[in-house]
N, C-alpha and C positions, 0 to 999 in steps of 0.2 A: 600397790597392786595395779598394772597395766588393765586396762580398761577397751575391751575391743573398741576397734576402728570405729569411728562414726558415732558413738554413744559419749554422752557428756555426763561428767561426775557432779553428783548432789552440793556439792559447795560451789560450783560455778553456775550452776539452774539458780543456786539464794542469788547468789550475785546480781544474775540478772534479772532476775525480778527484782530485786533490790532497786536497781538501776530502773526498771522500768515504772518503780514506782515513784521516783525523786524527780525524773523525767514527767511525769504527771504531772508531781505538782508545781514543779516548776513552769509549766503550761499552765497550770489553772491562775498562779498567782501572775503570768505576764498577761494574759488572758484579763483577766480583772483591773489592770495598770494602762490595758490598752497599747501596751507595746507588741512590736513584731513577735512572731512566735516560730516563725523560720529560721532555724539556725541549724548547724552544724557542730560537729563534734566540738565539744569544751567552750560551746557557749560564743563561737565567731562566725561574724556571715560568711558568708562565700566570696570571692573574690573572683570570680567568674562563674558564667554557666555553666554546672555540669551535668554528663549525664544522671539518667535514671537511675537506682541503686539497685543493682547488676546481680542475679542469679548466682549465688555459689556451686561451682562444679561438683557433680555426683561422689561418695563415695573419697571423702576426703581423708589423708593418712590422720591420726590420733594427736599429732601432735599442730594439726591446724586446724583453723576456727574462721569466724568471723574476725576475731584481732588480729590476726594476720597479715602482716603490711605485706608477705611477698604476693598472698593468694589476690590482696587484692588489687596489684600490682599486673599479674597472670590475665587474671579474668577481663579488668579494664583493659588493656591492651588489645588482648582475643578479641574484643567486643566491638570497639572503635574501628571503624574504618575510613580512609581515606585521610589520616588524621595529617599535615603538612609542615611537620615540625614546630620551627615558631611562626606560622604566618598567624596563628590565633584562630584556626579554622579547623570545625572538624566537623564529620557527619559522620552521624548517630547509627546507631545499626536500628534502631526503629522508627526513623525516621529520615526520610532522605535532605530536610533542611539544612542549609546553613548556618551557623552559630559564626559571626564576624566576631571576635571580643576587643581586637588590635589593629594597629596596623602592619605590615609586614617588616619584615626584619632581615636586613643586607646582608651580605659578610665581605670584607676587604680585609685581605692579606691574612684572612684565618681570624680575622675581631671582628665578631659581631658586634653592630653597630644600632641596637635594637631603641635606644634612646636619641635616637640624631635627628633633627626634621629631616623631609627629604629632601631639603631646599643645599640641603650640607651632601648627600650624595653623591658617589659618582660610580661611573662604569664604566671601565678598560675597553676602548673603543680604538678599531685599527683603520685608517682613512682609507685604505685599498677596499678595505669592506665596503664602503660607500660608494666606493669607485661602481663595484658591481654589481651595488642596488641599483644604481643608477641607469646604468648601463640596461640591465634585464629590466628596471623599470620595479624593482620589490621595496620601494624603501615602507610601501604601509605595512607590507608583512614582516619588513625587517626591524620596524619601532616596534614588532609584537614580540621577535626574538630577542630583543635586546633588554626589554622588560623584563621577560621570563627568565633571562639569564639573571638577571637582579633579583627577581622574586625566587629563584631558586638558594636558597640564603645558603644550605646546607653542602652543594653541589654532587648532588645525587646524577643528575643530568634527566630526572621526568619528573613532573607535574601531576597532578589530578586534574582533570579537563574541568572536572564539576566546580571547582576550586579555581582556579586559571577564569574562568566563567564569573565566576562571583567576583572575584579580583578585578579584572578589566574591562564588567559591562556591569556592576552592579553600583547602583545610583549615590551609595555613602561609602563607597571605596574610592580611596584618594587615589587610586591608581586605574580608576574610568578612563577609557580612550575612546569608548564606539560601544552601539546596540550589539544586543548578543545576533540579531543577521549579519552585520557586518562582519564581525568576528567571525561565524560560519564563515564566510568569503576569503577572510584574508587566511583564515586557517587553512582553505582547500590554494588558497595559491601559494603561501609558502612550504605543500608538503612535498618534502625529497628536498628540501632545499634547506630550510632550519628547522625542520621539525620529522618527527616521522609518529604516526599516530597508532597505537596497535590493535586500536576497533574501526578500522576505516573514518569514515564521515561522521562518525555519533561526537558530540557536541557535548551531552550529558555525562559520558558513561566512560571507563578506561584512562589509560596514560596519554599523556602526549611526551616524546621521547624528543631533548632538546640537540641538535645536532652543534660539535664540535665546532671552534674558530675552522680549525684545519678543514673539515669535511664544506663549511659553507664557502670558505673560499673556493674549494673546486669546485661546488655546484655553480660557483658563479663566474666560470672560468679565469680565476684572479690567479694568475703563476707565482706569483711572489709578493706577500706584504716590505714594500720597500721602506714603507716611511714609517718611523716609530710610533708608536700609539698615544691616544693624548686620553684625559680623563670627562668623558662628556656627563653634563651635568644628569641624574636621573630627572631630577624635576622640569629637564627638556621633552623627554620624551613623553611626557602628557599633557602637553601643549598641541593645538590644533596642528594637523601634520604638516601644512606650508612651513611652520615653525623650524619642525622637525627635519625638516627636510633642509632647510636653510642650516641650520648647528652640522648635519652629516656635512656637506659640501663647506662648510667652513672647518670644518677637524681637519680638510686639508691645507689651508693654508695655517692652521694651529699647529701641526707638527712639522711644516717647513719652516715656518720663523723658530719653532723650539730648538731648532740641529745647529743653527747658530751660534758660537759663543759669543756670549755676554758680551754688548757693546759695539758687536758688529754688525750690521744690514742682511738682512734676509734679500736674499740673490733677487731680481727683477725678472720676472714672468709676465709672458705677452699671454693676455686673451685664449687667442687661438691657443697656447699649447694648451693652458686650463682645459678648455674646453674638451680636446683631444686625451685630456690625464682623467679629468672627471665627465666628460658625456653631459656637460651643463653648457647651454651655450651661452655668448657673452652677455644678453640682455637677462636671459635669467640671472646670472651672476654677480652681476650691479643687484638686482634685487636680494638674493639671499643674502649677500654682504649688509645690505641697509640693516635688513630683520635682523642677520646675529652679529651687527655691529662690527663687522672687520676691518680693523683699521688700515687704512692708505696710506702709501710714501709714494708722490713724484718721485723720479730721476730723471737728471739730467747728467749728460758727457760731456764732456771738453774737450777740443782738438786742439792743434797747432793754430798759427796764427792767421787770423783770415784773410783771403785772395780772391780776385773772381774766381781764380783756376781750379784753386783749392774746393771753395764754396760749390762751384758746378758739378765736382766729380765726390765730393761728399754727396750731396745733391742725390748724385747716383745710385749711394750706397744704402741712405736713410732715408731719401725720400723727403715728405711735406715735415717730418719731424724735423729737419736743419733748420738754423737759424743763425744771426750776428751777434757773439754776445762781446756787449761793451764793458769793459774792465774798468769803470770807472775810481771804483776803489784800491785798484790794483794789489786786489786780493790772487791774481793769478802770475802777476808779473811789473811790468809799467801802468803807469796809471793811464785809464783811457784806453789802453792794446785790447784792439777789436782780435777775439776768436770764434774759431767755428765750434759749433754747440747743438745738441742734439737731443731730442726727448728719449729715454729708454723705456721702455714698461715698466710697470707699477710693482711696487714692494707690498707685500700683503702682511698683516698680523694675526690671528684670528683670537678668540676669547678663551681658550680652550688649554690646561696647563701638560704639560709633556707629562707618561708615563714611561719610568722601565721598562726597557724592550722583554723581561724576562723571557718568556718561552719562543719568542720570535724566532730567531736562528733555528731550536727544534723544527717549529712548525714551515720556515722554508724549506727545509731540507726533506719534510715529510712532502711539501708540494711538490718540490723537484723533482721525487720519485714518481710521483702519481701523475706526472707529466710526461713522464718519459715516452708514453706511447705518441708523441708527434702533436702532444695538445699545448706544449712550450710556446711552440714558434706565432711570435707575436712582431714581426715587421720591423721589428727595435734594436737600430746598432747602438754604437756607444757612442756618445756622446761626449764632446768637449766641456768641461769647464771653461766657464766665460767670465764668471766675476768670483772674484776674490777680497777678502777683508783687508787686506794689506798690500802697501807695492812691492815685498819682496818674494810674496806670495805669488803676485802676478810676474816679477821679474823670471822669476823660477821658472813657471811654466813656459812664459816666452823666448827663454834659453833653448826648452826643448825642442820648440819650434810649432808652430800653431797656424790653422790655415783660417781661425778667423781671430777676429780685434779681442784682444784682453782687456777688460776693466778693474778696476781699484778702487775701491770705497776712501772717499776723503774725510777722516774722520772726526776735519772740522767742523763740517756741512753739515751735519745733521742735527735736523732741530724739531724733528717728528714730523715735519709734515716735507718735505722736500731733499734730497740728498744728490750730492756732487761727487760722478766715478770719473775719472782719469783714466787716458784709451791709451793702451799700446796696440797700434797698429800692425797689422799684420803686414808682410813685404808686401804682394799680390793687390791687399787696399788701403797702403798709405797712400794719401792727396798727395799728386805730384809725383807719383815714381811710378814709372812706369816698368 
């Protein structure tokens, strides 16, 4: 016989008294033994904080109760707010604290990586992005999006500001960068740029909504991610921000040495263009190199064979970097054959290991769009190839015809700290021809 809604039948009332009486004495006798008396169902402690034991909804159908895994499945959810997947954080509906139980939890290429230090971490970081912190000057508010892109493990694309707060200025989170002022500060300079918040200024309260690769490149007038993306350590960016700053400006010379194949030299860059590609000038850039270790290659060229003539009007073209180089070993020719030689700019390495371009191509072609109204034109023709891994690499080109000197990596020379390129001169500045 069905039994109206809401009314409980005479053999489940025994039951529970039953149970509430075994529950008694099972308390009196741990009570007496001096052991813990907090426990949970069947007798196991808790494994984390939880909440309070939650109100059952009004006017429940006949066939749900208190045993009920889905009602109380319903209700604990309803109840919970602000809850952040696995970061291990939730706030209570009765109270607005904190509960930390974890640490935060990644996800790379759809695996969660919830068991990893963060020392093992990384995060899909594209050097153009650098470019244009640099450039607008955002790199502390962009160490804050680059975080949150990490702590967002789920990729929902918004946060809980109250959470985000605990996370980045709270004193036993591993992921402390700055006091909750400072954070106001960097939060109010990176909005419209990597973030967008939907309670204005409140710190406490609402989402903060994480803005797109695609969308922060436009705010930062970046046309086009050129250089493929390398994988920056997470555990970089919670290091003091000169740190932080040093790891961005070296993700660029990480994914120029990374386009390289295997066993050839990463092409020689002068200063000035660095400077002109990252908005870092050259004393700066000795320094961030020291801090994230980027490794150096000299180069040097070799000419034909040396003359006053010759020497004067190289002279001309290199400048104080010319010099006499004596062949003694006559590793170039006769032994003793003096040639003309010349210092090139430096080969960079950086610490940083190449990522998958995946969505790259999407997302330039989504730039190129959003360019179109006249925000493309950036002063930049095209540019020659000037060194090559190989000489028929460089013969090739110099067939087509070329208005400056071609170089060729010799791929005896190199012994990690110094490398020897081979010039095919251009007609207009070979020594001697006029």
């Amino acid at each position: 016989m069905a039994l109206p809604a809401g009314e409980l039948s005479a053999d489940l009332l025994a039951a529970q008294e039953r149970l509430a009486q075994l529950q008694a004495k099972s308390r009196a006798e741990r009570l007496a033994q001096g052991a813990p008396v907090d426990r949970t169902a069947h007798g196991r402690p808790p494994s984390s904080p939880v909440p309070s034991p939650l109100q059952p909804p009004p006017d429940l159908p006949a066939h749900l109760g208190w045993d009920s895994a889905a009602v109380t499945a319903v209700t604990r959810k309803k109840n919970e707010i602000g809850r952040l997947g696995d970061w291990g954080i939730v706030i209570n509906a009765q109270s607005p604290n904190l509960t930390v139980s974890s640490p935060p939890i990644s996800q790379s290429r759809g695996v969660l990586t919830a068991n990893l230090p963060i020392s093992s971490l990384s995060i899909k970081f594209y050097p153009d992005i650098a470019t244009g912190m640099f450039q607008r000057e955002l790199t502390a508010a962009g160490r804050i999006w680059l975080l949150l892109r990490h702590l967002d493990s789920n990729g929902r694309g918004w946060l809980d500001m109250a959470a985000v707060r605990a996370q980045l200025t709270g004193k036993e989170s591993p992921w402390r960068v700055c006091g909750w002022r400072q954070l106001r500060n960097l939060l109010a300079e990176g909005e419209g740029v990597f973030w967008v918040r939907e309670d204005g200024r409140q710190v406490n309260n609402g989402r903060i909504w994480l803005r797109s690769t695609k969308h922060v490149a436009l705010a930062l007038q970046v046309p086009r991610l050129a250089l493929p993306p390398v994988a920056l350590p997470v555990s970089v960016l919670t290091l003091p921000i000169g740190q932080v700053r040093a790891h961005l400006y070296a993700a660029f010379h990480s994914s120029r040495a990374g386009k390289t194949p295997t066993g050839q030299p990463a092409a020689p860059i002068a200063r000035d263009t660095i400077s002109s590609l990252t908005h870092v000038i050259p004393r700066t850039q000795r320094r961030y190199e020291k801090a994230a270790r980027v490794h150096t290659s000299h180069n040097f060229a070799i000419g034909g064979k040396a003359s006053e003539t010759a020497l004067e009007e190289a002279a001309w073209q290199h400048g104080q970097a010319t010099f006499r180089l004596n062949d003694k070993k006559g590793a170039q020719g006769k032994t003793n054959q003096q040639y003309i030689a010349w210092q090139l700019p430096n080969s960079y390495t950086g610490p940083h290991r190449l990522q998958p371009k995946g969505q790259q191509k999407r997302i330039n072609q989504a730039l190129s769009d959003l360019f179109m109204q006249g925000m493309t034109g950036n002063g930049q023709g095209h540019k020659e190839k000037r060194f090559y891994g190989h000489g028929r690499a460089a013969a090739q080109a110099y067939n087509r015809g070329v208005t400056q000197d071609i170089y060729w990596a010799d791929g005896r020379s190199g012994n990690g700290r110094a490398r020897i390129w081979h010039c095919l001169a251009a007609t207009q500045n070979a020594p001697g021809q006029k």
